[in-house]
Residue frames as qw, qx, qy, qz and C-alpha x, y, z in Angstrom:
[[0.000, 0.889, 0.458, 0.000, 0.00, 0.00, 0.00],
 [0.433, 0.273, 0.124, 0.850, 1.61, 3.21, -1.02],
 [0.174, -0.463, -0.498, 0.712, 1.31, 6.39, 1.05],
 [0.174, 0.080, -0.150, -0.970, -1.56, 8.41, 0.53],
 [0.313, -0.159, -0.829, -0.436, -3.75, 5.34, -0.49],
 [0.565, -0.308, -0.286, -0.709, -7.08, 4.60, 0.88],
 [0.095, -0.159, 0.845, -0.501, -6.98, 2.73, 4.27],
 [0.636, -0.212, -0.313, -0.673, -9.97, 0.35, 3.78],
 [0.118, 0.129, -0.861, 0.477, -10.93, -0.93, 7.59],
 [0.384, -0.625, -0.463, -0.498, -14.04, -1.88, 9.27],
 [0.107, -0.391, 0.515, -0.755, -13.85, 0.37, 12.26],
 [0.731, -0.276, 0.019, -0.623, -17.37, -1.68, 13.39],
 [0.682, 0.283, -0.675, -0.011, -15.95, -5.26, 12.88],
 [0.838, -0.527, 0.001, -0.137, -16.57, -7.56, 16.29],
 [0.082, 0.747, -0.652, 0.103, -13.39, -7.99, 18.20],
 [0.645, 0.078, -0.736, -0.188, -11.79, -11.83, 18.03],
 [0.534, -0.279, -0.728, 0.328, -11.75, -12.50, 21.74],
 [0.469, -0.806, -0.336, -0.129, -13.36, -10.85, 24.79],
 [0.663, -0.524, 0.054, 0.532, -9.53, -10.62, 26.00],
 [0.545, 0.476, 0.374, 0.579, -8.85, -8.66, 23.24],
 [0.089, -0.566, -0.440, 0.692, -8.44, -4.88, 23.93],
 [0.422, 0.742, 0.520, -0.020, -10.76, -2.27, 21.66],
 [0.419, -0.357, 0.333, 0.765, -8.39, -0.78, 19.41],
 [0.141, 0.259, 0.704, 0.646, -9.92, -0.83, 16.40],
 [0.109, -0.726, -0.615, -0.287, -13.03, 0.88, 17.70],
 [0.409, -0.755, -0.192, 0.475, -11.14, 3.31, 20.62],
 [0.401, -0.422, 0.285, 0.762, -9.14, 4.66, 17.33],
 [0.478, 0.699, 0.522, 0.103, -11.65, 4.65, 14.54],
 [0.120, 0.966, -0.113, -0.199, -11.10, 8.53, 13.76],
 [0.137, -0.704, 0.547, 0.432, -7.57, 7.76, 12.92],
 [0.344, 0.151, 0.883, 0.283, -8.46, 4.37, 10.66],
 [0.365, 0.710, 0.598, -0.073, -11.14, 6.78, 9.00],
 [0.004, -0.941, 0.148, 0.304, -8.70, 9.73, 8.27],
 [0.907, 0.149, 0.260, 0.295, -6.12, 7.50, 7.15],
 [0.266, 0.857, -0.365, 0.250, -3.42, 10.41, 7.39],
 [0.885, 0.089, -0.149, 0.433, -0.20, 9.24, 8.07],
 [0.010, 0.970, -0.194, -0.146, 2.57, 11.64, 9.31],
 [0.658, 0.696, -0.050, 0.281, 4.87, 12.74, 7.18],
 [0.174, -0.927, 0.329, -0.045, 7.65, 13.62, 9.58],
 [0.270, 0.652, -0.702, 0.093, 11.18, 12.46, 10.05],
 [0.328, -0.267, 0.820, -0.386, 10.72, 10.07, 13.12],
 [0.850, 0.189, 0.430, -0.238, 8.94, 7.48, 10.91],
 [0.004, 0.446, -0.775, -0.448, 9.72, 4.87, 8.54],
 [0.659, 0.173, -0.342, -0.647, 7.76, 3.22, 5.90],
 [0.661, -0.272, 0.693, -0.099, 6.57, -0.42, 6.97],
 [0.911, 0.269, -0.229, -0.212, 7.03, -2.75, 4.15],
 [0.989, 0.053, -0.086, 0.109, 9.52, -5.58, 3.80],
 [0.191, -0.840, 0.508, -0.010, 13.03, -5.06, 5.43],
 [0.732, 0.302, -0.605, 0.085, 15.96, -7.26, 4.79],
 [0.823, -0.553, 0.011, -0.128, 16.33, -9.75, 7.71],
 [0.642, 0.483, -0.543, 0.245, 19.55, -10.18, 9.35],
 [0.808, -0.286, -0.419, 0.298, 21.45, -11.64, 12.53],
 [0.373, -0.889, 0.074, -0.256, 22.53, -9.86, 15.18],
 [0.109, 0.569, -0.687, 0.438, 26.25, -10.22, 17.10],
 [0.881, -0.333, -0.324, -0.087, 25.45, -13.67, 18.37],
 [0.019, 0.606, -0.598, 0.524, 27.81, -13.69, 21.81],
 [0.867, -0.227, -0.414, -0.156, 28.24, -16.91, 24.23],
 [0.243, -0.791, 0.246, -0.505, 28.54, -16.06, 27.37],
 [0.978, -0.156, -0.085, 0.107, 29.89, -19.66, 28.45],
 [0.824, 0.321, -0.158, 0.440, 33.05, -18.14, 27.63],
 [0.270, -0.783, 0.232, -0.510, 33.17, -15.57, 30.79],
 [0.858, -0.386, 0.338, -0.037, 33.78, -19.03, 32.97],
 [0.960, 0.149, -0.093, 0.217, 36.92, -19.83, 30.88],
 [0.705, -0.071, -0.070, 0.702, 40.51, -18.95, 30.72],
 [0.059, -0.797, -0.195, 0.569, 40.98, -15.14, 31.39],
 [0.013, -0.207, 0.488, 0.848, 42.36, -14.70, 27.24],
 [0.169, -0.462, -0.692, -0.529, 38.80, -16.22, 26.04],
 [0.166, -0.686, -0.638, 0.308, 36.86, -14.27, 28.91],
 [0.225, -0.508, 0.140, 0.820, 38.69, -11.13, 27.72],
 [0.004, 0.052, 0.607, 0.793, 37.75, -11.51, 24.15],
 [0.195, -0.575, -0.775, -0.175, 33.97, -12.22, 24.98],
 [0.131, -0.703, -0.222, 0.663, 34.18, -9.04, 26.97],
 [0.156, -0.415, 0.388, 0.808, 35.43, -7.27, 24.13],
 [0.012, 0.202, 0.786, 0.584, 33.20, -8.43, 21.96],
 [0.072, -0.781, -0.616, 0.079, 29.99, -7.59, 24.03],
 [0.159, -0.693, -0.070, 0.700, 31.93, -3.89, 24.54],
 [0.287, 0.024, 0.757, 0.586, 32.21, -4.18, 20.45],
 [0.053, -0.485, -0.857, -0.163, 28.96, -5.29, 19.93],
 [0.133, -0.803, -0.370, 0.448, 27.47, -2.00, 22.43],
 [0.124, -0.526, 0.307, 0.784, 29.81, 0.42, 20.30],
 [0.107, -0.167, 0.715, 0.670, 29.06, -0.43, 17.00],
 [0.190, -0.376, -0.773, -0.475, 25.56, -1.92, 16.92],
 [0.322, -0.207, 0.428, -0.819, 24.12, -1.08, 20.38],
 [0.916, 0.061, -0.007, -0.397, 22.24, -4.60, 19.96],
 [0.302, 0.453, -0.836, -0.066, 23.43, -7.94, 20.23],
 [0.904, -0.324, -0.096, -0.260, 22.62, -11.94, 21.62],
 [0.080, -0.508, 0.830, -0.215, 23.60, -13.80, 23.86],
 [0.892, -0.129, -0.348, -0.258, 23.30, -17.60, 24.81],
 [0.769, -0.091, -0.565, 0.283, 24.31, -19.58, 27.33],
 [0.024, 0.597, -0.181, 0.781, 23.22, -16.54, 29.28],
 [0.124, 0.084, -0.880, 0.451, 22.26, -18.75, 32.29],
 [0.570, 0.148, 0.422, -0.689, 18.49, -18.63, 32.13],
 [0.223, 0.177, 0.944, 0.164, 17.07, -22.47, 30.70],
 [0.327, -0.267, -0.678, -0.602, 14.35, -22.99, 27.58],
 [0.239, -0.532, -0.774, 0.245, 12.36, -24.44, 30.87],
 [0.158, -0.483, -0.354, 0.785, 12.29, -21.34, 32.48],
 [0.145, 0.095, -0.319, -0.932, 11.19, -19.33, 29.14],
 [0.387, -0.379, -0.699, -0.467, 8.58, -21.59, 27.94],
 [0.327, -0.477, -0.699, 0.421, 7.27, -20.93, 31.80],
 [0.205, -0.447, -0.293, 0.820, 7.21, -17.51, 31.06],
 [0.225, -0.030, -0.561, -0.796, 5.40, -17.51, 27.69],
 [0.351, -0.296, -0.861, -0.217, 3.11, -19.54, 29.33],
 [0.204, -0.383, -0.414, 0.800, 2.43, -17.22, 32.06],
 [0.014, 0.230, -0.271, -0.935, 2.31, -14.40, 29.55],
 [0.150, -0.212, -0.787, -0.560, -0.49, -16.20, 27.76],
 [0.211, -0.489, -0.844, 0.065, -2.18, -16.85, 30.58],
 [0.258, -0.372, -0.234, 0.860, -2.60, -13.00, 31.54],
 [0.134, 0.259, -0.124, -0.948, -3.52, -11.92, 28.55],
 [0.263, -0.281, -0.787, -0.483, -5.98, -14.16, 27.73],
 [0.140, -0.483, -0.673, 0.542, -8.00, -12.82, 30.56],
 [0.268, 0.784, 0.412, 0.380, -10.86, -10.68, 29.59],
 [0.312, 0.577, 0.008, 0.755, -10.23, -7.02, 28.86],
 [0.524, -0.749, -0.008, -0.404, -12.49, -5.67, 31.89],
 [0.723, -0.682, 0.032, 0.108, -10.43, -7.40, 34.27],
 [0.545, 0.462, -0.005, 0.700, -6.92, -6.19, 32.30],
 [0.050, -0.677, 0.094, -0.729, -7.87, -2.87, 33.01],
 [0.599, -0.691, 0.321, -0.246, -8.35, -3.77, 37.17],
 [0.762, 0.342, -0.544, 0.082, -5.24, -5.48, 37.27],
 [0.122, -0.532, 0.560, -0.623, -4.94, -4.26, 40.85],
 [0.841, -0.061, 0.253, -0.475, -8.36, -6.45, 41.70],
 [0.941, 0.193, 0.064, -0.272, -7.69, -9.14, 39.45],
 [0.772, 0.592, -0.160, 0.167, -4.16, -9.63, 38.77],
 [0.557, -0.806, -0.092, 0.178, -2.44, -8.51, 41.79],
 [0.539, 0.217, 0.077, 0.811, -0.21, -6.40, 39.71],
 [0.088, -0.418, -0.209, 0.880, -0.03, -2.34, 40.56],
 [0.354, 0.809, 0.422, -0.204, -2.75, -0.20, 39.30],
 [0.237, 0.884, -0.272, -0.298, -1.65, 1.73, 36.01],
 [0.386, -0.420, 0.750, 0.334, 0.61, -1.35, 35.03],
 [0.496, 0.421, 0.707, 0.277, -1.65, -2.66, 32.16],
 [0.199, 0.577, -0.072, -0.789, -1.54, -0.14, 29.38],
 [0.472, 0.323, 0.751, 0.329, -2.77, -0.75, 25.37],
 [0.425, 0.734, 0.357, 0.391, -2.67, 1.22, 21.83],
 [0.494, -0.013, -0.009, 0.869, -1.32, 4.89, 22.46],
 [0.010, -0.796, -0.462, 0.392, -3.56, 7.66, 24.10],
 [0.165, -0.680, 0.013, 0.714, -1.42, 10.36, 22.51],
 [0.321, 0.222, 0.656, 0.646, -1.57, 9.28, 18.81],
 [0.193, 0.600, 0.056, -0.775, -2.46, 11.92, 16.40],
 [0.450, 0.498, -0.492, -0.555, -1.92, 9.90, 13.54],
 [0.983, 0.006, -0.126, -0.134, -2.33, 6.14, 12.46],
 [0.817, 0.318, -0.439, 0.196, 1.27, 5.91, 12.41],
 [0.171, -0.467, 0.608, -0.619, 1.58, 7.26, 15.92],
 [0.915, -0.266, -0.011, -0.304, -0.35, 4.02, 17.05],
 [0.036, 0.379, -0.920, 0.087, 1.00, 1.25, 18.64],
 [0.808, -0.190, -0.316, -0.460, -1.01, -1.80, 17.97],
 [0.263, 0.107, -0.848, 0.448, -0.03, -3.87, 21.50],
 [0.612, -0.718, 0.017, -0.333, -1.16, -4.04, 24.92],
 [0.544, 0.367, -0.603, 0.454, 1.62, -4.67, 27.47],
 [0.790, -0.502, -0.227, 0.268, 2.36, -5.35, 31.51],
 [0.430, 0.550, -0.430, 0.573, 4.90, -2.91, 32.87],
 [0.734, -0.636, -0.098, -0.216, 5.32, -4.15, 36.15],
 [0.231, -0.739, 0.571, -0.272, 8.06, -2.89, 39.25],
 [0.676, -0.050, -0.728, 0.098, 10.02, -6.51, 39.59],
 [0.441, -0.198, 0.432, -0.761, 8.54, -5.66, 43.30],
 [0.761, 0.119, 0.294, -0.566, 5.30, -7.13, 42.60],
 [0.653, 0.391, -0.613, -0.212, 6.83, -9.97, 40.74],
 [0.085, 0.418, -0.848, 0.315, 7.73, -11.55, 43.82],
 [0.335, 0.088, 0.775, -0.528, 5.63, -14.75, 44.65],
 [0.639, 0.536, -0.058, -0.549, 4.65, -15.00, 41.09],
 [0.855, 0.340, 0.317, 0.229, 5.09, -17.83, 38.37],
 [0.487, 0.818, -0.133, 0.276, 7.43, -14.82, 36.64],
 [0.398, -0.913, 0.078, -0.028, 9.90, -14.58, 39.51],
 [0.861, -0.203, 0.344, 0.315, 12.32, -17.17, 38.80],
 [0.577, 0.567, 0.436, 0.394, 12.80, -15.25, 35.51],
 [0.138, -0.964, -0.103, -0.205, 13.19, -11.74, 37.17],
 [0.592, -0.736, 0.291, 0.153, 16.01, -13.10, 39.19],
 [0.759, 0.069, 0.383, 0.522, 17.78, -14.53, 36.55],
 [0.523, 0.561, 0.151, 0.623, 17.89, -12.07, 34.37],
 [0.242, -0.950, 0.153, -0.125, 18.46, -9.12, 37.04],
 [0.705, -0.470, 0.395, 0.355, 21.80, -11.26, 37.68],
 [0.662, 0.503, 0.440, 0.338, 22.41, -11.14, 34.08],
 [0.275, 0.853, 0.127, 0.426, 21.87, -7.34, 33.16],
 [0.491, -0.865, 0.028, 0.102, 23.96, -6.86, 36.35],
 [0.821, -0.085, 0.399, 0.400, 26.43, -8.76, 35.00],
 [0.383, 0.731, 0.333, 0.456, 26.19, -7.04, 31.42],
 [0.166, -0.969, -0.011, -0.184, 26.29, -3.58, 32.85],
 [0.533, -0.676, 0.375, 0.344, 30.02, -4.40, 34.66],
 [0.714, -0.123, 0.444, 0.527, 31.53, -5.67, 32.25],
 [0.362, 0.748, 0.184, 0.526, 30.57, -2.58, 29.64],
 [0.343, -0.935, -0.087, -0.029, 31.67, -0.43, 32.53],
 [0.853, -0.387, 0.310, 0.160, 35.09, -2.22, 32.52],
 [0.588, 0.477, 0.428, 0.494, 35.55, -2.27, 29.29],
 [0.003, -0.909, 0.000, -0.417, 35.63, 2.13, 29.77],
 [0.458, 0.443, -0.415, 0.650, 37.83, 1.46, 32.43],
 [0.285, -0.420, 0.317, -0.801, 35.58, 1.72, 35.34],
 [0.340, -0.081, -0.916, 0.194, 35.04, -0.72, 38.17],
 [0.213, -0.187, 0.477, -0.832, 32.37, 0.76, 40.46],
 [0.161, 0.320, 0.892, -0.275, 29.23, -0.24, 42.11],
 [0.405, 0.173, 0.048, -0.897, 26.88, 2.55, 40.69],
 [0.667, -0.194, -0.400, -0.598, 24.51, 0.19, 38.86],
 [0.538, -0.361, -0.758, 0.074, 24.17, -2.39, 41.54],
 [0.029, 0.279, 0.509, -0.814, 23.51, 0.71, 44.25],
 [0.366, 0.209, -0.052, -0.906, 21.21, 2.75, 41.83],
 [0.613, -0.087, -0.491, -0.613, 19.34, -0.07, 39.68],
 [0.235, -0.052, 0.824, -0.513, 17.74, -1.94, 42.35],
 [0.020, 0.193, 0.971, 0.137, 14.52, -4.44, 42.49],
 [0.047, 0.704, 0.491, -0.511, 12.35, -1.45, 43.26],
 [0.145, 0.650, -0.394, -0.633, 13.60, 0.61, 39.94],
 [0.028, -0.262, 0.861, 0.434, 13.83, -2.30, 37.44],
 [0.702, 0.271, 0.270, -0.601, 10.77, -3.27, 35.47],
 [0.210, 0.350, 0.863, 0.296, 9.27, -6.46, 33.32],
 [0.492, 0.404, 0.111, -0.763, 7.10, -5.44, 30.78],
 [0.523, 0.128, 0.843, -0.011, 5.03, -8.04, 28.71],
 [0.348, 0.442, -0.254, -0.787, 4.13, -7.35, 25.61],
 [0.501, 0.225, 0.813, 0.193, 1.36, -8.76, 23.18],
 [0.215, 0.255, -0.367, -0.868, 0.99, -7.67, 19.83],
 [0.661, 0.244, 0.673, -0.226, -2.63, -9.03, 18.49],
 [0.592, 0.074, 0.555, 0.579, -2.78, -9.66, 14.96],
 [0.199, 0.637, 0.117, -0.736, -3.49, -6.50, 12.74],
 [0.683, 0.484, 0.524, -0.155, -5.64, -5.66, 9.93],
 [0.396, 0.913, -0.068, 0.070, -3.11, -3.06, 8.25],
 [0.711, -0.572, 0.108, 0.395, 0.19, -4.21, 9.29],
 [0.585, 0.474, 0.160, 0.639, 1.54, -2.37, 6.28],
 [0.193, -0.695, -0.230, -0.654, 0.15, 0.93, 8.23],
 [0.653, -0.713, 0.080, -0.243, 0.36, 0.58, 11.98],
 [0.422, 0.588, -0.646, 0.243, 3.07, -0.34, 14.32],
 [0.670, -0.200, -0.679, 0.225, 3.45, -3.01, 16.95],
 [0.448, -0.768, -0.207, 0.407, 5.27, -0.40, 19.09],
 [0.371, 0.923, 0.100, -0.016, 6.76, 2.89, 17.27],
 [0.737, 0.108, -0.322, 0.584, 10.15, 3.35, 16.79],
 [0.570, -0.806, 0.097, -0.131, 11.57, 4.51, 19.90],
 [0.328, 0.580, -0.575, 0.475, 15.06, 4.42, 22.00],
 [0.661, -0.598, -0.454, -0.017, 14.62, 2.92, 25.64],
 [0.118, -0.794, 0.311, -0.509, 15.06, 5.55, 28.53],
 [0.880, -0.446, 0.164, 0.001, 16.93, 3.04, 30.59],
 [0.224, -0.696, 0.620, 0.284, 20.35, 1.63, 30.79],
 [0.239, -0.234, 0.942, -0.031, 20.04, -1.55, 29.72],
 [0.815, 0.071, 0.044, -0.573, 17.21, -3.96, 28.14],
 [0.156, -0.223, 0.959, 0.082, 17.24, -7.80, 27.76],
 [0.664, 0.175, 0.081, -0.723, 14.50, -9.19, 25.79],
 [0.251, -0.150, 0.946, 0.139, 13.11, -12.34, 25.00],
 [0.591, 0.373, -0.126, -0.704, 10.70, -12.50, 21.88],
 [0.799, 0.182, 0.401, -0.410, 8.95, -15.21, 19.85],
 [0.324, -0.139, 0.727, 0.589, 9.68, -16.68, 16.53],
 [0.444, 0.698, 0.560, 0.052, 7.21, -14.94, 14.91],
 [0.510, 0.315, 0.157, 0.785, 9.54, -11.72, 14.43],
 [0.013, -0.860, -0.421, -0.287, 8.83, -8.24, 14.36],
 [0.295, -0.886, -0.050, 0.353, 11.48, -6.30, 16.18],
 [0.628, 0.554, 0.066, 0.543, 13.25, -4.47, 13.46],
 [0.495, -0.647, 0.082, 0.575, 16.33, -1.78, 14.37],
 [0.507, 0.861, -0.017, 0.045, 18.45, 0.53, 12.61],
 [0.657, -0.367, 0.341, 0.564, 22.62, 0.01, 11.73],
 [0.305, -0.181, 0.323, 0.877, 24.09, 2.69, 9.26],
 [0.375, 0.280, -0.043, -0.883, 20.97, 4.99, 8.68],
 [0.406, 0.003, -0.771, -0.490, 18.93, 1.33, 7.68],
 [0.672, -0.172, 0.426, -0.581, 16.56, -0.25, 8.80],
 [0.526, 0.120, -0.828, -0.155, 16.34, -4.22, 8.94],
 [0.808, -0.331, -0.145, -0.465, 14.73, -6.78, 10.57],
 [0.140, -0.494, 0.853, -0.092, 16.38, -9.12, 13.44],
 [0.698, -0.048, -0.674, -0.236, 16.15, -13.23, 12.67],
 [0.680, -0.585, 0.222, -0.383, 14.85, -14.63, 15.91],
 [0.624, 0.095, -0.763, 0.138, 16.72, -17.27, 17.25],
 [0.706, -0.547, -0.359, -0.272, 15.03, -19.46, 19.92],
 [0.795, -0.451, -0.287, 0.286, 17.70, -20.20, 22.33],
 [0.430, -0.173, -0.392, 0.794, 18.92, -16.23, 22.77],
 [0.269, -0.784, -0.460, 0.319, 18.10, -13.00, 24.29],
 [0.380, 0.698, 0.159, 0.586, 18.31, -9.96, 22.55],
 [0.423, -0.581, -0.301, 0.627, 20.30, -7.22, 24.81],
 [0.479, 0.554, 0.261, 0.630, 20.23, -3.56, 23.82],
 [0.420, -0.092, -0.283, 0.857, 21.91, -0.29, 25.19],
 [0.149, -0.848, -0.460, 0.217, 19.37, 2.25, 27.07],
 [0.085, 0.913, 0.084, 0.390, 19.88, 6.39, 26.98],
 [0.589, -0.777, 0.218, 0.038, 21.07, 6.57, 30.22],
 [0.761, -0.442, 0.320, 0.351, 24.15, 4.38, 29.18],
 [0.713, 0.405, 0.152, 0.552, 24.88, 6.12, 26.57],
 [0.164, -0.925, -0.050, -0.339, 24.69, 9.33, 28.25],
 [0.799, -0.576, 0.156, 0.069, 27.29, 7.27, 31.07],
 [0.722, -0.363, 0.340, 0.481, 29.35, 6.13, 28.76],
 [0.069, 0.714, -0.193, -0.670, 29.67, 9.61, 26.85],
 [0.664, 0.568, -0.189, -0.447, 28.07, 8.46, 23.40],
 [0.022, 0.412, -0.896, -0.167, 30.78, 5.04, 23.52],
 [0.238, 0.089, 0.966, -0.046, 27.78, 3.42, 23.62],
 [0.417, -0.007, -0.343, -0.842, 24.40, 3.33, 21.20],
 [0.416, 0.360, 0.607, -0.573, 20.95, 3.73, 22.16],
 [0.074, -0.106, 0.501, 0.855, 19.61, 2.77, 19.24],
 [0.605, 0.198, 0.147, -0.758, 16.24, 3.27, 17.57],
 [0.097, 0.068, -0.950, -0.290, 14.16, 0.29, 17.07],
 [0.692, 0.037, 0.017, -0.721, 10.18, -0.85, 16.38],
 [0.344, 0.037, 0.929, -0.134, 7.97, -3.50, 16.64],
 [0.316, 0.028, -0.486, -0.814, 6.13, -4.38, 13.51],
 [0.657, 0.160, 0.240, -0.697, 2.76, -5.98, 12.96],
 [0.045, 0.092, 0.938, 0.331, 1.60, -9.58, 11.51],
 [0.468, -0.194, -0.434, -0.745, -1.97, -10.01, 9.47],
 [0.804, -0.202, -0.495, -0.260, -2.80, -13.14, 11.19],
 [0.688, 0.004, -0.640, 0.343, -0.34, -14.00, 13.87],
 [0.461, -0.872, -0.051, -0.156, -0.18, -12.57, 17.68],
 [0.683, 0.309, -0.418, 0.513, 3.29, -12.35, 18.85],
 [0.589, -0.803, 0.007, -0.088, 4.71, -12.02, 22.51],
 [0.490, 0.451, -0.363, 0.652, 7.86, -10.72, 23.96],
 [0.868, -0.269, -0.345, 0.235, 9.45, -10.07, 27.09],
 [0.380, 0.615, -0.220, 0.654, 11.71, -7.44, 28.28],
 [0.628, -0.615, -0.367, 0.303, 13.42, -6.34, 31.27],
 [0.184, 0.865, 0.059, 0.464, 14.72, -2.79, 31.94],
 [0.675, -0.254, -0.506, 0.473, 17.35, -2.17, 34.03],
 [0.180, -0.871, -0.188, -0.417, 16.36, 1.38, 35.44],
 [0.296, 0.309, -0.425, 0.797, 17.74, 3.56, 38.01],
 [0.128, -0.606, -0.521, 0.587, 15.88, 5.41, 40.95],
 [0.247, 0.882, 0.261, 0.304, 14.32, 8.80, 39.73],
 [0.517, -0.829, 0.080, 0.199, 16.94, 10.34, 42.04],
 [0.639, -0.244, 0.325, 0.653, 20.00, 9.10, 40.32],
 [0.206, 0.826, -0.328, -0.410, 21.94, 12.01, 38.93],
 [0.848, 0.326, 0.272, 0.319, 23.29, 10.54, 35.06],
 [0.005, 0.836, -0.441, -0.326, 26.74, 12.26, 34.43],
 [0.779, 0.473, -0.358, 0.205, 29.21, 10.99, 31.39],
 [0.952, -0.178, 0.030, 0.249, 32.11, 8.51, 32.88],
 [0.638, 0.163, 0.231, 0.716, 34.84, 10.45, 30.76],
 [0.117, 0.847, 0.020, -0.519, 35.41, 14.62, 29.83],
 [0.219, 0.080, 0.186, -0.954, 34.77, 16.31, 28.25],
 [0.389, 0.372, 0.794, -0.283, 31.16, 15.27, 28.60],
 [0.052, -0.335, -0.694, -0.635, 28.79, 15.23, 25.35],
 [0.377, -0.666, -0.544, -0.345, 25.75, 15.52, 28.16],
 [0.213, -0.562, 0.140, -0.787, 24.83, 17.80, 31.13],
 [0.013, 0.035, 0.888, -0.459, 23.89, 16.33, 34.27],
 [0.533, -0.275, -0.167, -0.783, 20.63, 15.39, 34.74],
 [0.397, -0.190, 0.695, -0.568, 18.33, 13.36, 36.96],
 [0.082, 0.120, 0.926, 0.350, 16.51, 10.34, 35.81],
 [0.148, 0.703, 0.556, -0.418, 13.20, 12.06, 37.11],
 [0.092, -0.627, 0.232, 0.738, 14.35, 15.09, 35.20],
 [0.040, 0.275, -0.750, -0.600, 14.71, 12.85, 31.82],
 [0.044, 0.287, 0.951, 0.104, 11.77, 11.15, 32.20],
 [0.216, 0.700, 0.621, -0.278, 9.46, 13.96, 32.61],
 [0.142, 0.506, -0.524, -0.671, 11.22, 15.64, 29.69],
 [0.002, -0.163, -0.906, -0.391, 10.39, 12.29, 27.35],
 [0.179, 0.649, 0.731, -0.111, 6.20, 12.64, 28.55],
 [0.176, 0.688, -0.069, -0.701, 6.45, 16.53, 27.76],
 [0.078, -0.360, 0.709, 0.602, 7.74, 15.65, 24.61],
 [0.090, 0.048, 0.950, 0.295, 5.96, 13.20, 23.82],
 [0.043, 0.541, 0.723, -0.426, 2.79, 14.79, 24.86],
 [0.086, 0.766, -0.170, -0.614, 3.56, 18.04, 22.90],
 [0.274, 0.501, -0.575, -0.586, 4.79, 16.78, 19.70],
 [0.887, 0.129, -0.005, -0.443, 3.94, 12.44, 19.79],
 [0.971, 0.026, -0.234, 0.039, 6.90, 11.22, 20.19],
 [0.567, -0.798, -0.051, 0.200, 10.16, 11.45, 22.12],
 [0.127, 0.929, -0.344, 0.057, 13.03, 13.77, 21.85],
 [0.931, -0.331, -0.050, 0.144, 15.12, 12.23, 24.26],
 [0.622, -0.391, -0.063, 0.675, 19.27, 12.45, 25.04],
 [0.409, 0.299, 0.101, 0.856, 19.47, 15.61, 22.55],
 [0.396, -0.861, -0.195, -0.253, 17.14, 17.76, 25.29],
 [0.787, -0.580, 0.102, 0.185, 20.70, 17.22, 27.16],
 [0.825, 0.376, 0.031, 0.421, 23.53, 17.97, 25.22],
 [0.248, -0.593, -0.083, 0.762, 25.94, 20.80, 26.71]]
């Protein structure tokens, strides 16, 4: 479909499951206008060439200190160059995923009404179930999802927990050794990101009627240090590496890691946040995973090295810069609100 064309949807059309949440009828005005924006901070969906990410095997941290060195180097590589990469043999077992897809299912297949009281029904915080994108002005400001973003707090005593702990040992892990790799040994992320700061967020994408037209989840940068995701094999998270866009090939047995604002902002621009989206399938639903390794709103983010690229600032500070933003214009500025 070629921009400008005729967006033919039925805005009326019965939704497929009761668990389903009412996108198609809560956005109608924007599936009847069928304007698109035309700015910079989109990219056309059609077919992208698929390709592989910086596969890393982290088995090789437990060997001799020359192969533990090079697997460092390669993940500090991998952060510089692509700001994406996988890992395996990252110490969390197929068991443990397929437990957590299966979780995941079971959540969202709960009807919509009791989504929305997830406090009542779900004994996750209020405000943690969100779905589609209040602020859209345009179709292509949608995100067609619904997602969990839930404090690994309230994870505890859950089917999801085993999975929280692993991978909070993980991104701890991750996070030294890029620190190391700059030359710095310190505790800041194990003081500042803590189980009260660090969030799981679940994401299901249901299947969509325009997936040429609408995004999963828009392209975006994550305001965090860190992310560690674990996605399906149906596809759909697609990035950008020398001013392209492409699609990553899933592969079942790793975990996609990519570099947050904050650490690039830490490690004065040696690392890339980079921009990356979730696309849409006609037919298929697709679920994913992610963990966020996050600071307090307190912690002050200064660059590691001088002269600094960024100003000090406060995560509170950066985050209620991104909602301004995003509120004002639809989508987020982010680290260049910060630049000396």
């Amino acid at each position: 479909m070629a921009d400008g064309d005729n967006v033919m949807v039925n805005v009326n059309q019965p939704l497929h499951m009761d668990s389903d949440p009412p996108l198609l009828e809560t956005y109608k005005t924007l599936f009847t206008n069928s304007k698109t924006s035309s700015n910079n901070h989109d990219h056309r969906l059609v077919a992208v060439e698929e390709r592989h990410l910086p596969l890393i095997d982290l088995s090789r941290l437990s060997h001799n200190e020359t192969e533990k060195e090079r697997c460092q180097k390669e993940i500090a590589r991998a952060a510089s160059q692509w700001g994406f990469f996988q890992v395996v043999n990252h110490g969390i077992s197929m068991e443990l995923l397929e437990m957590l897809r299966e979780e995941q299912v079971r959540v969202f297949k709960q009807p919509f009404h009791h989504k929305c009281r997830e406090d009542k029904f779900l004994n996750f915080s209020a405000g943690s179930y969100r779905w589609g994108t209040p602020t859209s002005y345009f179709l292509r400001q949608l995100s067609w999802s619904e997602a969990f973003h839930i404090p690994v707090n309230d994870i505890s005593s859950t089917p999801m927990e085993p999975f929280a702990t692993k991978v909070a040992i993980l991104a701890q892990k991750l996070a030294e050794i890029l620190a190391e790799k700059l030359g710095h040994k310190s505790s800041f992320f194990q003081e500042s990101c803590l189980p009260s700061t660090c969030y799981i967020r679940l994401n299901r994408y249901p299947p969509c009627p325009i997936p040429s037209d609408i995004y999963g989840l828009m392209p975006h940068t994550d305001s965090d240090f860190l992310t560690i995701l674990h996605q399906d094999q149906v596809g759909g998270l697609q990035l950008v590496k020398d001013g392209q866009w492409f699609a990553v090939k899933p592969n079942p047995e790793a975990l996609v890691i990519n570099i947050g604002d904050l650490f690039q902002a830490w490690s004065n621009d040696c690392y890339k946040s980079v921009k990356h989206c979730a696309v849409t399938h006609p037919t298929k639903e697709r679920f994913s995973a992610a963990y966020f390794l996050c600071p307090s709103y307190e912690t002050v983010i200064e660059s590691c090295s001088m002269p600094s690229v960024y100003r000090k600032f406060s995560f509170r500070e950066y985050r209620q810069k991104v909602q301004e933003d995003v509120q004002l214009h639809g989508y987020k500025v982010g680290l260049s609100r910060f630049l000396v």
